[in-house]
C-alpha positions as CSV (number, residue, x, y, z in Angstrom):
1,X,138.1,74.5,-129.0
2,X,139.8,72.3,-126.5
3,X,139.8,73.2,-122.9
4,X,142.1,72.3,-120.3
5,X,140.8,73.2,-117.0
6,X,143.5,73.2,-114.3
7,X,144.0,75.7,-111.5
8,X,146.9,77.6,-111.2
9,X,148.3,80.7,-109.6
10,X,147.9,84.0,-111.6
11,X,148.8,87.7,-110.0
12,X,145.6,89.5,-111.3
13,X,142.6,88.4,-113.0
14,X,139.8,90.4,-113.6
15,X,136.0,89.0,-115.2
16,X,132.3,91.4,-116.1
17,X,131.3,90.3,-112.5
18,X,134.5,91.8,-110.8
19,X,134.1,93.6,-107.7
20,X,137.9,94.0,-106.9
21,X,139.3,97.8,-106.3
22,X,142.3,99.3,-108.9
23,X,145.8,97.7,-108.0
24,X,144.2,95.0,-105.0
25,X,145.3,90.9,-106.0
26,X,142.6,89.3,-107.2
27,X,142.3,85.7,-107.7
28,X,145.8,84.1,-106.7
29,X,144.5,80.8,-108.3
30,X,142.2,80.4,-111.1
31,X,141.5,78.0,-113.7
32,X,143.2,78.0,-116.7
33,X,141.8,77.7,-120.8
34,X,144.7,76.6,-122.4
35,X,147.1,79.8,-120.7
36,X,144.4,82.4,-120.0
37,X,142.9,82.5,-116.2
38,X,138.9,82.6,-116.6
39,X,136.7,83.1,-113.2
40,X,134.5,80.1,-112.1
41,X,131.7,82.8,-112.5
42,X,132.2,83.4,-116.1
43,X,132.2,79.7,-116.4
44,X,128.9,79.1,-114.6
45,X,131.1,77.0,-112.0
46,X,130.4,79.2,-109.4
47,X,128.3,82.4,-108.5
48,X,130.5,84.3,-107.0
49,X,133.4,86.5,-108.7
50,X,136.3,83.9,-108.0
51,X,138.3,87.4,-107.1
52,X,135.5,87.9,-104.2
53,X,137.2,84.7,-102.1
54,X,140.3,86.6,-101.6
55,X,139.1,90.3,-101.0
56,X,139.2,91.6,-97.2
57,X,138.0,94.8,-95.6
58,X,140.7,96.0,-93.7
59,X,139.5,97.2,-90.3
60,X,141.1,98.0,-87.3
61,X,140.4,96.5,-83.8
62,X,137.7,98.9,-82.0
63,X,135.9,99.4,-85.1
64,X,134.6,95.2,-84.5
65,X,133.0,96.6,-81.6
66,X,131.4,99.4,-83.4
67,X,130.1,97.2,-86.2
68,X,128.2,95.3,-83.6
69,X,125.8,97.9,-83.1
70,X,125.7,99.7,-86.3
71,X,122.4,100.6,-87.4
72,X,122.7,103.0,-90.6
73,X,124.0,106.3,-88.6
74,X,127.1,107.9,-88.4
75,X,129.4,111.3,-88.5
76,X,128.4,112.3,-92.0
77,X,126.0,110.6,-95.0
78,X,129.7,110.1,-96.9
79,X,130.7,108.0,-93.8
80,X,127.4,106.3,-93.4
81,X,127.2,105.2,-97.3
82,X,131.0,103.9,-96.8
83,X,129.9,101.4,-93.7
84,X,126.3,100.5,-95.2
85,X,128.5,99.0,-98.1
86,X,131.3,97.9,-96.1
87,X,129.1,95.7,-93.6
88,X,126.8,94.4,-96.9
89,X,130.5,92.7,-97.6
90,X,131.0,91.3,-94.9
91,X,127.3,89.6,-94.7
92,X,128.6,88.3,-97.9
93,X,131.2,86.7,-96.1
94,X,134.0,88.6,-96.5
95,X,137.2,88.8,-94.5
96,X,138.5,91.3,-92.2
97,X,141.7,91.9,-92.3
98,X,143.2,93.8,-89.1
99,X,145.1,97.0,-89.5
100,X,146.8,99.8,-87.0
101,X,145.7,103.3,-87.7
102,X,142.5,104.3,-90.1
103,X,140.9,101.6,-91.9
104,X,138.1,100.8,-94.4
105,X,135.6,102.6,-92.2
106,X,137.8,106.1,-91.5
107,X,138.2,107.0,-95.6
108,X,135.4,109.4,-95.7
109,X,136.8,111.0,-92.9
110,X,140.1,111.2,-93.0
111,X,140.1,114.8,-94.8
112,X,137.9,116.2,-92.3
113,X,139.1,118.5,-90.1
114,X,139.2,117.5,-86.1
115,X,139.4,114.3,-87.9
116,X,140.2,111.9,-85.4
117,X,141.3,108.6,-86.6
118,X,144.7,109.3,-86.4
119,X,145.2,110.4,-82.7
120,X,147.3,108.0,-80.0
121,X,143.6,108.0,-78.2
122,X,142.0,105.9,-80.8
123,X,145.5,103.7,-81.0
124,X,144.8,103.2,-77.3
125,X,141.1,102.6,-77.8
126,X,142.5,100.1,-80.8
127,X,144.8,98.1,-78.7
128,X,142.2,97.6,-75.9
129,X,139.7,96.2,-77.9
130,X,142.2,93.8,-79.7
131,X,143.2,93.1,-76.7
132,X,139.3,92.2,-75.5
133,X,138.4,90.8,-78.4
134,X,141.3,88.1,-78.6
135,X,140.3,87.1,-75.1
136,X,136.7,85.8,-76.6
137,X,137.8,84.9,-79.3
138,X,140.7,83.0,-78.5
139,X,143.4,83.6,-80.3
140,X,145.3,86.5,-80.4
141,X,144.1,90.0,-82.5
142,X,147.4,91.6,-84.3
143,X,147.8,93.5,-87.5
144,X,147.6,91.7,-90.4
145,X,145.4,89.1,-89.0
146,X,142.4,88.1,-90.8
147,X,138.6,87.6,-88.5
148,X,135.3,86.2,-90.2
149,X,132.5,87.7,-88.8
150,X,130.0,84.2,-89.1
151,X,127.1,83.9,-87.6
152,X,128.6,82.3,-84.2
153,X,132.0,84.6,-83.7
154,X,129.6,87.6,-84.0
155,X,127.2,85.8,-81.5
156,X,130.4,85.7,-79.2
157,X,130.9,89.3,-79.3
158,X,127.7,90.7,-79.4
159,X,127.4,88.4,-76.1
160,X,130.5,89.6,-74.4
161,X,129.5,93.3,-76.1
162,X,126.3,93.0,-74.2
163,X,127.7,91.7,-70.6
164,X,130.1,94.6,-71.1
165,X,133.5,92.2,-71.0
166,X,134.7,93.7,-74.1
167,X,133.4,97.3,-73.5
168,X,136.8,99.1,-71.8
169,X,137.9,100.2,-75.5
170,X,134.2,102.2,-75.6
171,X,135.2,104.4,-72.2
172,X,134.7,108.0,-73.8
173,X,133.1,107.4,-76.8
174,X,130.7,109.9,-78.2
175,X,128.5,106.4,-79.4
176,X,128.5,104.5,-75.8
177,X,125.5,105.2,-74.8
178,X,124.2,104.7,-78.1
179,X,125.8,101.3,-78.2
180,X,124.6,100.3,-75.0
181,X,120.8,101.1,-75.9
182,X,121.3,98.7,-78.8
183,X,122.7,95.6,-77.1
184,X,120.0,96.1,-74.3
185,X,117.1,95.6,-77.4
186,X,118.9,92.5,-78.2
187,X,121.1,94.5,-81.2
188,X,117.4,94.7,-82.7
189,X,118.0,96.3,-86.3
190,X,121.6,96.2,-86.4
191,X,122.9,95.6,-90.2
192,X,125.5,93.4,-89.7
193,X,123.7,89.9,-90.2
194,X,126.6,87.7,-91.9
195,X,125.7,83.9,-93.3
Protein backbone atom coordinates (compact mmCIF):
# COMPACT_ATOMS: atom_id res chain seq x y z
CA UNK A 1 0.00 0.00 0.00
CA UNK A 2 1.33 3.44 -0.79
CA UNK A 3 0.89 6.23 1.48
CA UNK A 4 0.85 9.77 0.78
CA UNK A 5 0.98 11.80 3.91
CA UNK A 6 0.00 15.43 3.36
CA UNK A 7 -2.14 17.55 5.59
CA UNK A 8 -5.15 18.94 4.44
CA UNK A 9 -8.43 20.51 5.70
CA UNK A 10 -11.30 18.01 6.37
CA UNK A 11 -14.85 19.19 8.17
CA UNK A 12 -15.08 16.09 10.52
CA UNK A 13 -12.83 13.33 11.34
CA UNK A 14 -13.36 11.01 13.94
CA UNK A 15 -10.55 7.96 15.18
CA UNK A 16 -11.07 4.94 18.51
CA UNK A 17 -9.32 7.63 20.67
CA UNK A 18 -11.88 10.43 19.86
CA UNK A 19 -13.03 12.55 22.58
CA UNK A 20 -15.09 15.00 20.44
CA UNK A 21 -19.03 15.63 21.42
CA UNK A 22 -22.01 14.72 18.51
CA UNK A 23 -22.07 17.51 15.71
CA UNK A 24 -18.67 19.72 17.32
CA UNK A 25 -15.65 20.20 14.17
CA UNK A 26 -13.13 18.04 14.90
CA UNK A 27 -9.83 18.05 13.22
CA UNK A 28 -9.96 21.03 10.51
CA UNK A 29 -6.55 19.59 9.16
CA UNK A 30 -5.45 16.12 9.17
CA UNK A 31 -3.20 14.00 7.22
CA UNK A 32 -4.38 12.38 4.39
CA UNK A 33 -3.75 8.26 3.09
CA UNK A 34 -4.38 8.61 -0.35
CA UNK A 35 -8.11 10.66 0.25
CA UNK A 36 -9.08 9.38 3.70
CA UNK A 37 -8.09 11.82 6.85
CA UNK A 38 -6.34 9.46 9.61
CA UNK A 39 -5.54 11.07 13.18
CA UNK A 40 -1.76 11.40 14.05
CA UNK A 41 -2.88 9.18 17.07
CA UNK A 42 -3.93 6.33 15.08
CA UNK A 43 -0.70 6.70 13.32
CA UNK A 44 1.52 6.65 16.39
CA UNK A 45 2.63 10.36 15.25
CA UNK A 46 1.20 11.71 18.11
CA UNK A 47 -0.50 10.90 21.52
CA UNK A 48 -3.08 12.92 21.53
CA UNK A 49 -6.51 12.60 19.50
CA UNK A 50 -5.48 15.12 16.62
CA UNK A 51 -9.47 16.24 17.19
CA UNK A 52 -8.35 17.21 20.98
CA UNK A 53 -6.11 20.40 19.41
CA UNK A 54 -9.15 22.08 18.32
CA UNK A 55 -11.78 21.26 21.07
CA UNK A 56 -12.63 24.25 23.62
CA UNK A 57 -14.80 24.43 26.76
CA UNK A 58 -16.85 27.20 26.34
CA UNK A 59 -17.04 29.26 29.49
CA UNK A 60 -18.24 32.46 30.27
CA UNK A 61 -16.28 35.29 32.04
CA UNK A 62 -16.95 35.04 36.03
CA UNK A 63 -16.86 31.40 35.93
CA UNK A 64 -12.49 32.03 35.28
CA UNK A 65 -12.69 33.33 38.62
CA UNK A 66 -14.68 30.54 40.04
CA UNK A 67 -12.34 27.87 38.56
CA UNK A 68 -9.56 29.43 40.45
CA UNK A 69 -10.72 28.16 43.57
CA UNK A 70 -12.55 25.08 42.75
CA UNK A 71 -11.96 22.38 44.96
CA UNK A 72 -14.45 19.38 44.07
CA UNK A 73 -17.78 21.13 45.69
CA UNK A 74 -20.65 22.59 44.17
CA UNK A 75 -24.69 23.10 44.01
CA UNK A 76 -25.41 19.50 43.22
CA UNK A 77 -23.10 16.04 42.66
CA UNK A 78 -24.58 16.43 38.75
CA UNK A 79 -22.86 19.92 38.76
CA UNK A 80 -19.79 18.91 40.59
CA UNK A 81 -19.13 15.70 38.24
CA UNK A 82 -19.67 18.22 35.17
CA UNK A 83 -16.72 20.72 36.50
CA UNK A 84 -14.37 17.84 37.91
CA UNK A 85 -14.38 16.73 34.11
CA UNK A 86 -14.46 20.04 32.71
CA UNK A 87 -11.28 21.43 34.70
CA UNK A 88 -9.36 17.71 33.94
CA UNK A 89 -9.58 19.35 30.24
CA UNK A 90 -8.33 22.06 30.68
CA UNK A 91 -5.17 20.66 32.74
CA UNK A 92 -4.89 18.92 29.45
CA UNK A 93 -4.50 22.03 27.92
CA UNK A 94 -7.52 22.79 26.47
CA UNK A 95 -8.99 26.06 25.34
CA UNK A 96 -11.64 28.25 26.68
CA UNK A 97 -13.64 29.68 24.54
CA UNK A 98 -15.67 32.77 26.07
CA UNK A 99 -19.43 32.86 25.79
CA UNK A 100 -22.44 35.26 27.12
CA UNK A 101 -25.10 33.46 29.11
CA UNK A 102 -24.70 29.70 30.51
CA UNK A 103 -21.81 27.85 29.57
CA UNK A 104 -20.01 24.42 29.91
CA UNK A 105 -20.24 24.71 33.69
CA UNK A 106 -24.32 25.78 33.97
CA UNK A 107 -25.66 22.39 31.90
CA UNK A 108 -26.48 20.48 34.97
CA UNK A 109 -28.29 23.23 36.12
CA UNK A 110 -29.94 24.82 33.73
CA UNK A 111 -33.29 22.61 34.41
CA UNK A 112 -33.30 23.38 37.99
CA UNK A 113 -35.69 25.41 39.23
CA UNK A 114 -34.44 28.98 40.84
CA UNK A 115 -31.87 28.22 38.30
CA UNK A 116 -29.88 31.14 38.06
CA UNK A 117 -27.59 31.31 35.17
CA UNK A 118 -29.75 32.99 33.12
CA UNK A 119 -30.62 36.23 35.25
CA UNK A 120 -29.28 39.99 34.09
CA UNK A 121 -27.34 39.65 37.68
CA UNK A 122 -25.04 36.94 36.61
CA UNK A 123 -24.70 38.96 32.99
CA UNK A 124 -23.55 41.80 35.24
CA UNK A 125 -21.39 39.62 37.35
CA UNK A 126 -20.07 38.28 33.69
CA UNK A 127 -19.21 41.59 32.30
CA UNK A 128 -17.31 42.62 35.43
CA UNK A 129 -15.08 39.94 35.54
CA UNK A 130 -14.27 40.20 31.76
CA UNK A 131 -13.88 43.36 32.28
CA UNK A 132 -11.22 42.50 35.41
CA UNK A 133 -9.83 39.86 33.89
CA UNK A 134 -8.71 41.64 30.52
CA UNK A 135 -7.11 44.22 32.65
CA UNK A 136 -4.42 41.39 33.92
CA UNK A 137 -4.39 39.80 31.25
CA UNK A 138 -3.96 42.36 28.78
CA UNK A 139 -5.95 42.13 26.08
CA UNK A 140 -9.41 42.44 25.93
CA UNK A 141 -12.06 39.46 27.26
CA UNK A 142 -15.28 39.36 24.56
CA UNK A 143 -17.33 36.50 23.42
CA UNK A 144 -15.91 34.31 21.24
CA UNK A 145 -12.49 34.83 22.45
CA UNK A 146 -10.40 31.91 23.15
CA UNK A 147 -7.98 32.06 26.98
CA UNK A 148 -5.45 29.19 27.85
CA UNK A 149 -5.31 28.65 31.22
CA UNK A 150 -1.12 27.74 31.45
CA UNK A 151 0.61 27.56 34.19
CA UNK A 152 1.66 31.48 34.19
CA UNK A 153 -1.88 33.22 32.99
CA UNK A 154 -3.46 31.21 35.92
CA UNK A 155 -0.52 32.42 38.24
CA UNK A 156 -1.65 35.92 37.03
CA UNK A 157 -5.11 35.48 38.22
CA UNK A 158 -4.84 33.58 41.03
CA UNK A 159 -2.40 36.59 42.06
CA UNK A 160 -4.69 39.36 41.25
CA UNK A 161 -7.73 36.82 42.66
CA UNK A 162 -5.80 36.82 45.89
CA UNK A 163 -4.91 40.73 46.22
CA UNK A 164 -8.66 41.06 45.51
CA UNK A 165 -8.08 43.29 41.96
CA UNK A 166 -10.28 41.02 40.13
CA UNK A 167 -12.75 40.20 42.97
CA UNK A 168 -15.73 43.05 42.17
CA UNK A 169 -17.60 40.33 39.90
CA UNK A 170 -17.68 37.96 43.40
CA UNK A 171 -19.76 40.94 45.47
CA UNK A 172 -22.84 38.72 46.53
CA UNK A 173 -21.80 35.51 45.79
CA UNK A 174 -23.04 32.65 47.89
CA UNK A 175 -19.07 31.18 47.34
CA UNK A 176 -17.12 34.51 48.42
CA UNK A 177 -16.25 33.72 51.48
CA UNK A 178 -15.48 30.32 50.41
CA UNK A 179 -13.23 31.71 47.68
CA UNK A 180 -11.49 33.96 49.90
CA UNK A 181 -10.54 31.10 52.41
CA UNK A 182 -8.88 29.34 49.55
CA UNK A 183 -6.61 32.06 48.08
CA UNK A 184 -5.55 32.95 51.75
CA UNK A 185 -4.08 28.96 52.00
CA UNK A 186 -2.23 29.71 48.88
CA UNK A 187 -5.28 28.00 46.58
CA UNK A 188 -3.93 24.79 48.49
CA UNK A 189 -5.93 21.80 46.87
CA UNK A 190 -7.56 23.50 44.17
CA UNK A 191 -7.98 21.15 40.94
CA UNK A 192 -7.22 23.31 38.38
CA UNK A 193 -3.35 22.51 37.86
CA UNK A 194 -2.87 23.02 33.83
CA UNK A 195 0.72 22.08 32.16
Amino acid sequence: MNFDFREARVNRMRCRKSTAYAGQTCCPVALLIGEVPVCRSELGLNDVCCDKRVMTVSIRPHHLLCMLTYLGKGYTPAFVENYSTIVQRLNEGEPIELVEGPDTLCQPMLDEPGCHCRNESVRNRDRTAAADIALVLGRPLEKGNSVVLDRQTLSFLRDAFANGSIRKACQGCEWQSMCSAIARNEFRGCHLTPP
